[in-house]
VOBA-1610 file (N, C-alpha, C; in pm, whole numbers, padded with zeros to 5 digits, always signed):
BEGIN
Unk+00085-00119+00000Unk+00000+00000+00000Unk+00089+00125+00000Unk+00073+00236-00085Unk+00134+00333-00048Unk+00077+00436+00007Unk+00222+00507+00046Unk+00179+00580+00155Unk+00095+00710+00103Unk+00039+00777+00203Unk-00042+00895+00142Unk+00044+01030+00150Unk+00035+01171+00118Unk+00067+01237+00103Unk+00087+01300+00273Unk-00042+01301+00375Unk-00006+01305+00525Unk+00103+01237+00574Unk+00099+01111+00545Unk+00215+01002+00589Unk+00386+01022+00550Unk+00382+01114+00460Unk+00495+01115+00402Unk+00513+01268+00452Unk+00424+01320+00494Unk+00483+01514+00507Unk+00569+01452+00605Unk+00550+01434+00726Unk+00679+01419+00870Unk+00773+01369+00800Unk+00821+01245+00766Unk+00933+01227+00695Unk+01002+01297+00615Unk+00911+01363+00516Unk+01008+01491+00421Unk+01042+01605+00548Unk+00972+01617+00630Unk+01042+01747+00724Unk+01148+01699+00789Unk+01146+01549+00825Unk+01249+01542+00894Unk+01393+01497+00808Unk+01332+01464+00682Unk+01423+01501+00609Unk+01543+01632+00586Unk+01436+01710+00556Unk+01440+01863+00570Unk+01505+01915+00639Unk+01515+01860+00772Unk+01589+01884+00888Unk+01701+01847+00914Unk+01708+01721+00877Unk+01819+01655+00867Unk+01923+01759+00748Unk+01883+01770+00634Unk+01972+01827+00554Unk+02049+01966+00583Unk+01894+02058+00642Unk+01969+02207+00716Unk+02055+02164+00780Unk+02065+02124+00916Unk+02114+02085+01051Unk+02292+01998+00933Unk+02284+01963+00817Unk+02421+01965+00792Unk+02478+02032+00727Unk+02426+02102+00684Unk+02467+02229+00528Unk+02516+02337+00727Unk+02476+02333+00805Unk+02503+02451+00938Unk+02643+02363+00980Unk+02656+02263+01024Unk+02731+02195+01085Unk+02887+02241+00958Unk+02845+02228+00811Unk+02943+02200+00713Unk+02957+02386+00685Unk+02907+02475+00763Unk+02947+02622+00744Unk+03026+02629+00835Unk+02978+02573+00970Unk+03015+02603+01094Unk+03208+02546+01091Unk+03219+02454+01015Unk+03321+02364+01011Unk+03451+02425+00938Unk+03368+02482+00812Unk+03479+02577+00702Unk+03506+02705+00773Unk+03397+02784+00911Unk+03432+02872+00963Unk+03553+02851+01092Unk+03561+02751+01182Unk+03627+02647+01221Unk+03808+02600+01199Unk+03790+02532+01097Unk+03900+02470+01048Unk+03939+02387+00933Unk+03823+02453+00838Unk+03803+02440+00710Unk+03934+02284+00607Unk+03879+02188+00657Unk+03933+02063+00626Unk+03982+02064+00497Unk+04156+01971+00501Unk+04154+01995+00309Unk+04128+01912+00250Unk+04066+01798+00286Unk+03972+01729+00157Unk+03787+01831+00155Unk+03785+01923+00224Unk+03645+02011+00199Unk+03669+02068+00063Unk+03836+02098+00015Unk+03840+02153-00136Unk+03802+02078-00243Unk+03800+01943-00208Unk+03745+01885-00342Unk+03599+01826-00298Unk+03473+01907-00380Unk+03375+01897-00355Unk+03323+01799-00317Unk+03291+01689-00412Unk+03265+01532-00362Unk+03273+01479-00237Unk+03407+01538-00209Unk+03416+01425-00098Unk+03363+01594+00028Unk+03369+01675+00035Unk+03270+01789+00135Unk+03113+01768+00054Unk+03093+01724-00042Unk+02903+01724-00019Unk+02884+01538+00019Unk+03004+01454+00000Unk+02967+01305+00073Unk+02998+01327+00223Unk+03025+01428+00256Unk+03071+01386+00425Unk+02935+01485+00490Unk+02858+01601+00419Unk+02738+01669+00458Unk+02640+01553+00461Unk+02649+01464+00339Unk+02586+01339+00316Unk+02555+01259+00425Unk+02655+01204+00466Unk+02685+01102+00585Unk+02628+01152+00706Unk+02652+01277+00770Unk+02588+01372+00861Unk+02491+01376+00871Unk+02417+01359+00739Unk+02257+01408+00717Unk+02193+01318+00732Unk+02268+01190+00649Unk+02186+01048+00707Unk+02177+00997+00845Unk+02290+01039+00943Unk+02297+01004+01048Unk+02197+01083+01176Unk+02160+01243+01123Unk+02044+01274+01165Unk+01929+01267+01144Unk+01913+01195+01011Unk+01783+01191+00977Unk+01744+01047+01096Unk+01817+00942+01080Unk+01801+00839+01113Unk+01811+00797+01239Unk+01911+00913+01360Unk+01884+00888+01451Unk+01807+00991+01540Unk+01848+01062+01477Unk+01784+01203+01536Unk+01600+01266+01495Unk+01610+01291+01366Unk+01488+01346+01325Unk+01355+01259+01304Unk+01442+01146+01204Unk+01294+01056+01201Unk+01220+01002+01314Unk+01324+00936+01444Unk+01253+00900+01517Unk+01145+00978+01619Unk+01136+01122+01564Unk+01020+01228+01635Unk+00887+01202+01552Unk+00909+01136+01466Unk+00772+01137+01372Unk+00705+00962+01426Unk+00762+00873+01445Unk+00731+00804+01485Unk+00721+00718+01646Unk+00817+00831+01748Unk+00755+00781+01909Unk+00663+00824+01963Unk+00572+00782+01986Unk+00443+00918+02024Unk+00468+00878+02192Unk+00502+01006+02283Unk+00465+00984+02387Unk+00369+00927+02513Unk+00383+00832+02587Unk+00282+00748+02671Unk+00266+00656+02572Unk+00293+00620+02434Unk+00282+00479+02380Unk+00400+00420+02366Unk+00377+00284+02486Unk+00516+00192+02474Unk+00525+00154+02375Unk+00690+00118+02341Unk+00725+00070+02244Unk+00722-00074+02205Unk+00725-00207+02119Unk+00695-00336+02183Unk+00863-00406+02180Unk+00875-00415+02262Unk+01117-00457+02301Unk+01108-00576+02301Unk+00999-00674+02300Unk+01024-00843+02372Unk+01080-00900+02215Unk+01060-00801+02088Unk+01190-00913+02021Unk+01359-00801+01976Unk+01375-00693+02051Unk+01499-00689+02052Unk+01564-00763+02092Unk+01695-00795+02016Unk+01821-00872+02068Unk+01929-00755+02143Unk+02022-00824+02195Unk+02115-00760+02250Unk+02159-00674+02175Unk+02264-00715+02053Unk+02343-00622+01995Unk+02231-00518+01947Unk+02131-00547+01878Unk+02059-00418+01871Unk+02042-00286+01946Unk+02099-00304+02072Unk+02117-00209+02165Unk+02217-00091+02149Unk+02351-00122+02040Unk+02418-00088+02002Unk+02402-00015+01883Unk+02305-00057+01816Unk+02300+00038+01682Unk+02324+00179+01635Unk+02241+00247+01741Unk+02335+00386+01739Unk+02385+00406+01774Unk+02476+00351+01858Unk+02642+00382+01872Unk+02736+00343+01775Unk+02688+00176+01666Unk+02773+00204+01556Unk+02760+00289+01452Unk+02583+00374+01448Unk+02599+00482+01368Unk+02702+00569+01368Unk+02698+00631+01525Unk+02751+00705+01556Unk+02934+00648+01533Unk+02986+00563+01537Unk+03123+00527+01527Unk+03122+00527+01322Unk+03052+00532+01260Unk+03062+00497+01125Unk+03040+00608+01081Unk+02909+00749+01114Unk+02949+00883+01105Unk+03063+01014+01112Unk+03159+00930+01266Unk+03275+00998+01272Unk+03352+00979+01164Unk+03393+00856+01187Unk+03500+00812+01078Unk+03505+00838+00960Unk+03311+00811+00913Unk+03330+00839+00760Unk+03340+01027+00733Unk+03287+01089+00799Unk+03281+01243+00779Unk+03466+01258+00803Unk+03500+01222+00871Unk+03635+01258+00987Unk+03768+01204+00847Unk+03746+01060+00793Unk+03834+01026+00669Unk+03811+01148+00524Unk+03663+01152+00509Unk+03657+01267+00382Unk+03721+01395+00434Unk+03697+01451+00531Unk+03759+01605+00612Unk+03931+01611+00594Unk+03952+01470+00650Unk+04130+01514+00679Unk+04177+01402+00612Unk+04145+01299+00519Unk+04209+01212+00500Unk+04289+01222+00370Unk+04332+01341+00341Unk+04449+01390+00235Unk+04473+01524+00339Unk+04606+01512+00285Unk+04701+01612+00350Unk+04676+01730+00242Unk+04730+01838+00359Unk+04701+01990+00290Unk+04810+02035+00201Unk+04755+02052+00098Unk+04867+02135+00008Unk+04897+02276-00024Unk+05042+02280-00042Unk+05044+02432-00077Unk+04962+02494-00180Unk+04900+02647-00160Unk+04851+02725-00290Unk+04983+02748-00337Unk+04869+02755-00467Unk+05015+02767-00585Unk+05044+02896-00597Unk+05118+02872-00599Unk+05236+03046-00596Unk+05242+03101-00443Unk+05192+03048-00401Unk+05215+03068-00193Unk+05298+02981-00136Unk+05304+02876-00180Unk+05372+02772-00068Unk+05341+02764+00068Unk+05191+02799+00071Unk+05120+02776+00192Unk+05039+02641+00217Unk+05024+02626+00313Unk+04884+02547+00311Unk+04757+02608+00249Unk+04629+02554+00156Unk+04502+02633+00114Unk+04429+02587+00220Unk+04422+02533+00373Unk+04345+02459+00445Unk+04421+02433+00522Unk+04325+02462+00653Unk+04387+02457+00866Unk+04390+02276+00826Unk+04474+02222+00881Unk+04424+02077+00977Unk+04437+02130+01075Unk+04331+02020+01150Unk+04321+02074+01313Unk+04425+02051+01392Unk+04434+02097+01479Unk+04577+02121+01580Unk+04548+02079+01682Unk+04679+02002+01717Unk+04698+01952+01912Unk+04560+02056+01976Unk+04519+02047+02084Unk+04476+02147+02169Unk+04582+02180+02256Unk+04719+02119+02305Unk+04775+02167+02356Unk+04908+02237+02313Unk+04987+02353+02343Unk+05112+02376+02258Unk+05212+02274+02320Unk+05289+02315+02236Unk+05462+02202+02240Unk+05513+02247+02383Unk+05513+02140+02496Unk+05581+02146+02623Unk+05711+02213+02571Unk+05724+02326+02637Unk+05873+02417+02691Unk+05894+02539+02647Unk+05789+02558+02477Unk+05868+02650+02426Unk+05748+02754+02344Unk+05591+02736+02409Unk+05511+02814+02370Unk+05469+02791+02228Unk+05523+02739+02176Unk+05460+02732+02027Unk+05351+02657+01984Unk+05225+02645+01898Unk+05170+02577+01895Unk+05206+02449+01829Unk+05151+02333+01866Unk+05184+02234+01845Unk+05144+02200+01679Unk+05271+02117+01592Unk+05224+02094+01502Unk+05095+02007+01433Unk+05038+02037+01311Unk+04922+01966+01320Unk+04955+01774+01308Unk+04836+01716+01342Unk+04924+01547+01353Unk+04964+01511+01171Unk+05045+01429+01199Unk+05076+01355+01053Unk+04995+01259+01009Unk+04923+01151+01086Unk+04830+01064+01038Unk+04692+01085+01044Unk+04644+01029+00986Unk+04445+01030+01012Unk+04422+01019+01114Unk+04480+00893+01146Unk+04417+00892+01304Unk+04453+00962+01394Unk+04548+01083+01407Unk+04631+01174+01473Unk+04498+01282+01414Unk+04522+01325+01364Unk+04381+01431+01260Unk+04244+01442+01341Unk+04223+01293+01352Unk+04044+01252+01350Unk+04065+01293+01500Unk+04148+01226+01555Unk+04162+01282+01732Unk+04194+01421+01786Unk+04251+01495+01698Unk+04266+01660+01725Unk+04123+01711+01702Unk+04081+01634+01526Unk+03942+01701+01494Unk+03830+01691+01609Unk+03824+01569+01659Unk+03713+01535+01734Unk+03744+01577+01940Unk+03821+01617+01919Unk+03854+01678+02051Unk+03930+01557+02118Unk+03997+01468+02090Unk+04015+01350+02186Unk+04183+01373+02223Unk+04259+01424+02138Unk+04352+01433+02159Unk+04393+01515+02318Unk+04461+01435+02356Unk+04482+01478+02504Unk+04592+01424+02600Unk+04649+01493+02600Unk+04820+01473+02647Unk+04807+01412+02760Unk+04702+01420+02878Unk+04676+01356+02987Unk+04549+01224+02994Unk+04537+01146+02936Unk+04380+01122+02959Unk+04344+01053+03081Unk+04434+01029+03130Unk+04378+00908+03243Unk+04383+01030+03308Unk+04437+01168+03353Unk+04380+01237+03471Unk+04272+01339+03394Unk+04231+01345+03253Unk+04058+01332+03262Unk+03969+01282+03313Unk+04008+01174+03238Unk+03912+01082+03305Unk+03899+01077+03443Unk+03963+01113+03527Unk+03976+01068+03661Unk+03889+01200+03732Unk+03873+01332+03658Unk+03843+01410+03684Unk+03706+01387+03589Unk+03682+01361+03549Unk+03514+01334+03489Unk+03406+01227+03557Unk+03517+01120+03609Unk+03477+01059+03739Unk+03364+01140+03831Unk+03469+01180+03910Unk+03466+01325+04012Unk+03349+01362+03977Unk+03323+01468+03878Unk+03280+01538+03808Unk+03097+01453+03804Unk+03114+01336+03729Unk+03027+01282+03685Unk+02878+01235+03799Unk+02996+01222+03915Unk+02864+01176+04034Unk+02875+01317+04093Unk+02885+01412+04098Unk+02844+01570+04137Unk+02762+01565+04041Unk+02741+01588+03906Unk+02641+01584+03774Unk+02519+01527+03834Unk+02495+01370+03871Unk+02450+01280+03903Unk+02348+01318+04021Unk+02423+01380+04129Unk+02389+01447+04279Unk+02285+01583+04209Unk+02358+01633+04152Unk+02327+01754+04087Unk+02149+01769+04039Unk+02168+01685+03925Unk+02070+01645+03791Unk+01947+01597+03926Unk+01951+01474+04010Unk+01859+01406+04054Unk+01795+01558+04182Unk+01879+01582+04173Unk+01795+01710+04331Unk+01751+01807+04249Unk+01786+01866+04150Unk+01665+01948+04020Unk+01585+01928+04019Unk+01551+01738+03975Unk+01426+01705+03868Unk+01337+01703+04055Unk+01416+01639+04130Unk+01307+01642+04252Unk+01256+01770+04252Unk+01335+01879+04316Unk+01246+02019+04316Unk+01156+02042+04225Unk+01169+02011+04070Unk+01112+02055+04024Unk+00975+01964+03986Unk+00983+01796+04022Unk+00896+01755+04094Unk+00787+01794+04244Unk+00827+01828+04294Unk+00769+01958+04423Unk+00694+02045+04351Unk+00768+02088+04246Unk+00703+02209+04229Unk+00606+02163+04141Unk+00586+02078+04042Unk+00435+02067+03986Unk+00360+01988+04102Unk+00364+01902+04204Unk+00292+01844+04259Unk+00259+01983+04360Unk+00308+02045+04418Unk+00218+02150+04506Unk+00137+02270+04392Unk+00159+02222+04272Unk+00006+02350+04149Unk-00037+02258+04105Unk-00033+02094+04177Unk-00137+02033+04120Unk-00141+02003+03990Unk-00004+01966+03938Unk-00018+01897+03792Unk+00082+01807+03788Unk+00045+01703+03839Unk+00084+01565+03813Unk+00059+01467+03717Unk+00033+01534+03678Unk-00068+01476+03523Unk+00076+01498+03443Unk+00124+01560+03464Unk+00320+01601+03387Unk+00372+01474+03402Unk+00360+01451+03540Unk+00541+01376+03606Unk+00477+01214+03523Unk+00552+01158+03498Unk+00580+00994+03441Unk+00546+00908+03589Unk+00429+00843+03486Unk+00330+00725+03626Unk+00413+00625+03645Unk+00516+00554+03579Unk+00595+00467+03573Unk+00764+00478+03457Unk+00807+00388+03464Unk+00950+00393+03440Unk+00899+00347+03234Unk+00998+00426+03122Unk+00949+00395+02994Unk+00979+00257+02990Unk+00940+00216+02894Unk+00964+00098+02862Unk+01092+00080+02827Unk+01181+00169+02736Unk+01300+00150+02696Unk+01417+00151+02863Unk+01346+00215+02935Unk+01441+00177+03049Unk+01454+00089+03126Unk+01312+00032+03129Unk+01276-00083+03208Unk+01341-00204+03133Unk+01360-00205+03015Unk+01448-00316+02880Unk+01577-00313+02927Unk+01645-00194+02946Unk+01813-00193+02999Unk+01814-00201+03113Unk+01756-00218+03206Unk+01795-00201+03367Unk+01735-00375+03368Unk+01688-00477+03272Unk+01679-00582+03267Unk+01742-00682+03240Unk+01881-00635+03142Unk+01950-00718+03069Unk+02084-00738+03197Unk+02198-00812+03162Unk+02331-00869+03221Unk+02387-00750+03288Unk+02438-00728+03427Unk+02529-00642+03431Unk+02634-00584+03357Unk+02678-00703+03286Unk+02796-00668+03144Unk+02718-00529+03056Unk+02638-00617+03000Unk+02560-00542+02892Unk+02543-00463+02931Unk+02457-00406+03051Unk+02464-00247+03085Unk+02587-00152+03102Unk+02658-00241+03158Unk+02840-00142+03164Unk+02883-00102+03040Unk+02866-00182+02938Unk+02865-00167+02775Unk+02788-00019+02728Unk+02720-00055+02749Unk+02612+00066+02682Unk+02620+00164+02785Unk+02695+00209+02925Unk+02758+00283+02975Unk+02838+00351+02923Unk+02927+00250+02858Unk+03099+00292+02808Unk+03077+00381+02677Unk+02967+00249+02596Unk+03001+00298+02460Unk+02903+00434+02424Unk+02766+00486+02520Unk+02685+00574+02492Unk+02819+00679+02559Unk+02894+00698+02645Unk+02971+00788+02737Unk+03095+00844+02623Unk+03130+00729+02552Unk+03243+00768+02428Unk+03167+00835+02299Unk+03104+00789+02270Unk+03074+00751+02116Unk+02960+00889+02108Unk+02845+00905+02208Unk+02810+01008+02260Unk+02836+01185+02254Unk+02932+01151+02367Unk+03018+01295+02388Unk+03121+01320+02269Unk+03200+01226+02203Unk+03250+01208+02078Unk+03193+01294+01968Unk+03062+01299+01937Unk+02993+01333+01814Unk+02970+01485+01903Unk+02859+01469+01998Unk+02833+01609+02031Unk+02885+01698+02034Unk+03004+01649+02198Unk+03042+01731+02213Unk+03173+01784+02168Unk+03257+01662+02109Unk+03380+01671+02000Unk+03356+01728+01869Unk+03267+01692+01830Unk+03223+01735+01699Unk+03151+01773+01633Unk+03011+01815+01725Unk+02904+01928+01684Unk+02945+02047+01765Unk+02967+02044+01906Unk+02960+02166+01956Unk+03066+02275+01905Unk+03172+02244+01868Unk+03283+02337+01825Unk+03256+02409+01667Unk+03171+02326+01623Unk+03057+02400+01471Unk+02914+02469+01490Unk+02872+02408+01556Unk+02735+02469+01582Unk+02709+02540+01732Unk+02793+02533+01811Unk+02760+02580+01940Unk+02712+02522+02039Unk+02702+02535+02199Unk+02616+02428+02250Unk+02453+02462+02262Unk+02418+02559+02252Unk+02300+02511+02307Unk+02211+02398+02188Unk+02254+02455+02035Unk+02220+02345+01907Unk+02276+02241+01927Unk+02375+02194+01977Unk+02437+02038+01989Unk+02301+01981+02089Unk+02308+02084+02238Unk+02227+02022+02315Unk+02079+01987+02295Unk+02041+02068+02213Unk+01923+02036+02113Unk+01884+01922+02060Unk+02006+01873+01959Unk+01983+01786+01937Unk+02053+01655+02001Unk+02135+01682+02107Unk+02141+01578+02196Unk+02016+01510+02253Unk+01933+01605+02276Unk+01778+01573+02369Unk+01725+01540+02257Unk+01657+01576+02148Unk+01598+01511+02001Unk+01655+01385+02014Unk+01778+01347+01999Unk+01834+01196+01987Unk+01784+01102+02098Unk+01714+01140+02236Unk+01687+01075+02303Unk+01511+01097+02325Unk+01506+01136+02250Unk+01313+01131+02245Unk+01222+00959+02243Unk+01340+00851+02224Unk+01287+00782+02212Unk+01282+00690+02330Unk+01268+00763+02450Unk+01218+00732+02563Unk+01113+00737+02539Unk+01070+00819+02471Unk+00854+00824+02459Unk+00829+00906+02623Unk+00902+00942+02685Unk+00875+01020+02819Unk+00938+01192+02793Unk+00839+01290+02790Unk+00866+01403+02773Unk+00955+01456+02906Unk+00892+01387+03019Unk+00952+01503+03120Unk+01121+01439+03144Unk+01161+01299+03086Unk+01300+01265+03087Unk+01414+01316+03009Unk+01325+01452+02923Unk+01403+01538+02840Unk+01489+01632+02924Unk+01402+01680+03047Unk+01416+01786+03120Unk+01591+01717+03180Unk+01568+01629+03222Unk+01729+01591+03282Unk+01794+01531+03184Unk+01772+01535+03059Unk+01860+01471+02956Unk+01947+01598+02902Unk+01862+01695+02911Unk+01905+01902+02867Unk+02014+01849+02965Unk+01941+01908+03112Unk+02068+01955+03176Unk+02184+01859+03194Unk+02187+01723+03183Unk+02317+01664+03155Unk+02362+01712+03011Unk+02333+01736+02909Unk+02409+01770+02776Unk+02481+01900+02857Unk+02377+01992+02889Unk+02435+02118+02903Unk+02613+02107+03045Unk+02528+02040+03127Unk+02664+02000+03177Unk+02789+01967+03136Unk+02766+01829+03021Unk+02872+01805+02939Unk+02922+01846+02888Unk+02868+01999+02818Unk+02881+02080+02728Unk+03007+02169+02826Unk+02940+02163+02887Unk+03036+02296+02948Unk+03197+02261+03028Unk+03157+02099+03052Unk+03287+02038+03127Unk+03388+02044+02992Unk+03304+02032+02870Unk+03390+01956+02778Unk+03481+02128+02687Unk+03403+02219+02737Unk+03474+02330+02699Unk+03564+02377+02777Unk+03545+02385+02884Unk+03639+02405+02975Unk+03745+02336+03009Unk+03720+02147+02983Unk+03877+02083+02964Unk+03919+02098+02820Unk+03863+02174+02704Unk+03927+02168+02522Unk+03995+02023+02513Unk+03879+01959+02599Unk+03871+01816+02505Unk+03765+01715+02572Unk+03723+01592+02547Unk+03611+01509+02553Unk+03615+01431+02660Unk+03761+01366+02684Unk+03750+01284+02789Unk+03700+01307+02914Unk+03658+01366+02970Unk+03622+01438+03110Unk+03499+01442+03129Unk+03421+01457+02995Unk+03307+01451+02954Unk+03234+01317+02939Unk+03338+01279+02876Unk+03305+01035+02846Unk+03294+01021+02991Unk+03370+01062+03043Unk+03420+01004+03196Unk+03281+01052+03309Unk+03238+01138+03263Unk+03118+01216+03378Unk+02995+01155+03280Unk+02950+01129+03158Unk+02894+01053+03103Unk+02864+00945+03125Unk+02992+00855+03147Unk+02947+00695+03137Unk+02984+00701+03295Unk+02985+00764+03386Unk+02976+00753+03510Unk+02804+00770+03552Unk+02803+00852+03488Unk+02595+00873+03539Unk+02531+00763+03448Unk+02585+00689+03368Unk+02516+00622+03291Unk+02508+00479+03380Unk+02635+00483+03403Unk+02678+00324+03479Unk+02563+00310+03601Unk+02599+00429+03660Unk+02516+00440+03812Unk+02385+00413+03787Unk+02330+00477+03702Unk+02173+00466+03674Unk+02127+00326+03623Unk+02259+00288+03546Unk+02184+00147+03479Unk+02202+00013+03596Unk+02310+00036+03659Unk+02372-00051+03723Unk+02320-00077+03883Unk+02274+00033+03963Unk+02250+00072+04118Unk+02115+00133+04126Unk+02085+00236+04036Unk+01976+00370+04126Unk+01829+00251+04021Unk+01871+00242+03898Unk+01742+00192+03862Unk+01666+00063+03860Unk+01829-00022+03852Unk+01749-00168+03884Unk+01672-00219+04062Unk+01734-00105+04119Unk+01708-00118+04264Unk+01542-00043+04246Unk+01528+00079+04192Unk+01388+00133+04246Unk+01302+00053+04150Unk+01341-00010+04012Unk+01209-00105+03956Unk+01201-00219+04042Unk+01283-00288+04070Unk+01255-00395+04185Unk+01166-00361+04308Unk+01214-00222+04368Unk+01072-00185+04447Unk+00948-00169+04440Unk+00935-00139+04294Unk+00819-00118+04226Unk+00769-00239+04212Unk+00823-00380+04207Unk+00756-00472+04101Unk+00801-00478+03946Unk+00808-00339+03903Unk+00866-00363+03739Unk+00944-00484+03739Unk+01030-00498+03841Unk+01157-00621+03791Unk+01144-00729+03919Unk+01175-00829+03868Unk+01191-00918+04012Unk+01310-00905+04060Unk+01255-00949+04212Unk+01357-00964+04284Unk+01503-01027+04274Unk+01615-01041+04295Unk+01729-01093+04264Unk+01820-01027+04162
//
């Protein structure tokens, strides 16, 4: 049967959306650090390409099809399916990240310059003030481009730790107040009668599996956003569509603490000029929630059995 002309408007918008949201990202980028494979067209309108598919598909389309308060049906997801958008997200970097830097910059002719920045260390050359040269390999490139490069990481990480259960402390005493505050004007009709379905699915599976989808939503995650949207588009648009990407809770008011963790991340991850700190305060609130705070309160509930 085909579809009708109603059925198909949401999809062309989120089409639509998808395509702006990369033609901004691919201005934001040439304003930035204007990549030198962006000079040869093809490969800068296949890497807007790749971008666009990756928001249409994880980001935009799925607003046309979760309708809030209707569960989703999970009893035939498999495991690895759990992963899927995180290998989007690992197959978006790479492929945008190989077209961007994966030829070296050449001199203009009659300049003997570079025509095109590669991205640079974030940190300068220990001793002598200078900035650090740009890396020699792709994979040196993709890690400057995407913010990962980082002369220290294990005392990021160690500090995103830290960081991550203050976030955690933080985020949960908000949504309470601001739980208080619709239950004393009497609109409880807001707050979520029970836990979504998509959470009640992960706080069900192996301890492994949840540490997994800790790790890899905490990397792969902050990676795209906040490595590699926010430094083009800014944060409060990254955080935008950080929360869009998670609409498919089907729970509106789990947006409200999904914002202020982006915005958090956002801001740890500017203030260290790089990601890890961010993975690290990420897959720390992720772990906790999947691992301790939620399988414990659905078990009180009944949602989950005991053991």
């Amino acid at each position: 049967m085909e579809a009708t002309a109603p059925e198909l408007f949401p999809t062309l918008v989120a089409m639509a959306a998808a395509a702006v949201t990369a033609v901004a990202v691919d201005l934001g980028t040439l304003r930035r650090d204007a990549p030198a494979g962006f000079a040869v067209p093809w490969r800068r309108g296949s890497a807007a390409g790749v971008l666009a598919g990756f928001l249409f598909l994880g980001v935009y389309a799925p607003l046309t099809v979760v309708v809030p308060g209707v569960e989703p049906d999970l009893g035939s997801v498999q495991s690895w399916q759990i992963f899927i958008v995180q290998a989007m997200l690992a197959f978006t970097l790479l492929a945008w990240g190989t077209l961007a830097w994966g030829v070296p910059a050449e001199p203009a002719v009659g300049q003997g310059q570079p025509d095109s920045v590669e991205p640079e260390a974030p940190e300068a050359e220990a001793g002598n003030g200078k900035a650090a040269r740009p890396p020699a390999t792709l994979l040196g490139r993709l890690a400057a481009g995407f913010r990962l490069a980082e002369a220290q990481p294990l005392r990021e990480v160690g500090l995103g730790v830290g960081v991550g259960l203050a976030i955690w402390v933080a985020v949960l005493l908000l949504l309470a107040a601001f739980t208080g505050l619709l239950q004393s004007l009497g609109s409880d009709g807001w707050l979520p009668q029970e836990a979504p379905a998509v959470v009640t699915f992960l706080a069900s599976q192996s301890p492994w599996l949840r540490l997994a989808v800790a790790l890899s939503a905490g990397f792969f995650e902050e990676t795209f956003f906040r490595g590699f949207l926010q430094p083009r588009v800014g944060i409060l648009f990254s955080t935008l569509l950080f929360a869009l990407a998670h609409w498919s809770y089907g729970e509106p008011f789990m947006l409200i603490g999904v914002t202020l963790l982006s915005l958090a991340y956002a801001f740890l991850a500017r203030w260290r000029r790089s990601v890890w700190a961010a993975v690290a305060a990420h897959a720390t609130f992720d772990a906790v929630q999947l691992l301790v705070l939620l399988p414990w309160a659905l078990k009180q509930s009944g949602a989950l059995p005991p053991g």
